[in-house]
C-alpha positions as CSV (number, residue, x, y, z in Angstrom):
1,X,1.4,9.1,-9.7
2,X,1.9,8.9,-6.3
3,X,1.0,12.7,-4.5
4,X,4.3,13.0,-2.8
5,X,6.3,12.6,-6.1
6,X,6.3,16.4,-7.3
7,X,7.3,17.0,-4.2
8,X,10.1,14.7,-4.5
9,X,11.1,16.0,-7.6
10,X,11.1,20.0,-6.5
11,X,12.6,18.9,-4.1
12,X,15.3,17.3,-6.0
13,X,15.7,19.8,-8.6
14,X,15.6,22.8,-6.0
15,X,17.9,21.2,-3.2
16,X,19.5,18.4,-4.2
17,X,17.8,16.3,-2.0
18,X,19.2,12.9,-1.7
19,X,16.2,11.4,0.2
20,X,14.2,12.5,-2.1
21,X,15.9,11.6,-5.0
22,X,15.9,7.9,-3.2
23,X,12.4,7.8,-2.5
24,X,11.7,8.9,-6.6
25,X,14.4,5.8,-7.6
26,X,11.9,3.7,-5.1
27,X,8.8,4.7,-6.4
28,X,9.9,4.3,-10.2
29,X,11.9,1.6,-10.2
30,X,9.0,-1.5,-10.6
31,X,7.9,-0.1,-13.4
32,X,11.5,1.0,-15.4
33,X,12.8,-2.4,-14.4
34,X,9.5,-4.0,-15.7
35,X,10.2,-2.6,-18.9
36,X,13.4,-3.0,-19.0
37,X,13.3,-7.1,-18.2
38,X,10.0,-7.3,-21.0
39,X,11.6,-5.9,-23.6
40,X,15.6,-7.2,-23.2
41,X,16.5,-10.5,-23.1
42,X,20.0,-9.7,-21.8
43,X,19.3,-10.2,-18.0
44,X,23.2,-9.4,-17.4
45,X,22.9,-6.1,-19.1
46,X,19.5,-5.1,-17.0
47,X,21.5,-3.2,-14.2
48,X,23.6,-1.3,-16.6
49,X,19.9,-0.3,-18.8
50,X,18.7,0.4,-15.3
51,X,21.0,3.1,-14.5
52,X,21.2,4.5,-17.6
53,X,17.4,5.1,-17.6
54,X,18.0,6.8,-13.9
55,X,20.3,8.4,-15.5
56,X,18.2,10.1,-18.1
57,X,15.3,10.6,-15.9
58,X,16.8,13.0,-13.2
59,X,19.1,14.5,-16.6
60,X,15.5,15.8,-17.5
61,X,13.7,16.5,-14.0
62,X,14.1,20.0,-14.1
63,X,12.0,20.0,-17.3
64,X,9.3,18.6,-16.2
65,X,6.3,20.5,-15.5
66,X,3.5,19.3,-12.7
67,X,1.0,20.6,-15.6
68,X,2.7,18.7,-17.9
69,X,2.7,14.4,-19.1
70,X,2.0,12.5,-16.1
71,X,6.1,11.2,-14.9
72,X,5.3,7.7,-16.1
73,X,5.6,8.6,-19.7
């Protein structure tokens, strides 16, 4: 994980800061859109899985712990 991405995500969760929420979206979206075109055939419904995932990720943000599972899982 990139060393600026906890501070993204504090930053995030405390302030609902946009920029950092942006630079998070940019630093995970390779990999969730990697997934996401490997395991669904369905290349008009990647956007919609894309956002949803997005979706979920900052839904749980302010349970993730720095000490915790690396972001990536």
């Amino acid at each position: 994980m990139p060393p600026e991405i906890p501070d993204d995500i504090r930053a995030w969760v405390v302030d609902r800061d946009e920029a950092a929420a942006r630079r998070l979206m940019d630093a995970l979206y390779p990999r969730v859109a990697s997934i996401i075109r490997r395991h669904w055939n369905r290349a008009e419904e990647w956007q919609d899985l894309e956002q949803e995932v997005f979706w979920r990720i900052f839904e749980a943000l302010p349970r993730w712990r720095s000490d915790g599972a690396p972001l990536e899982h």
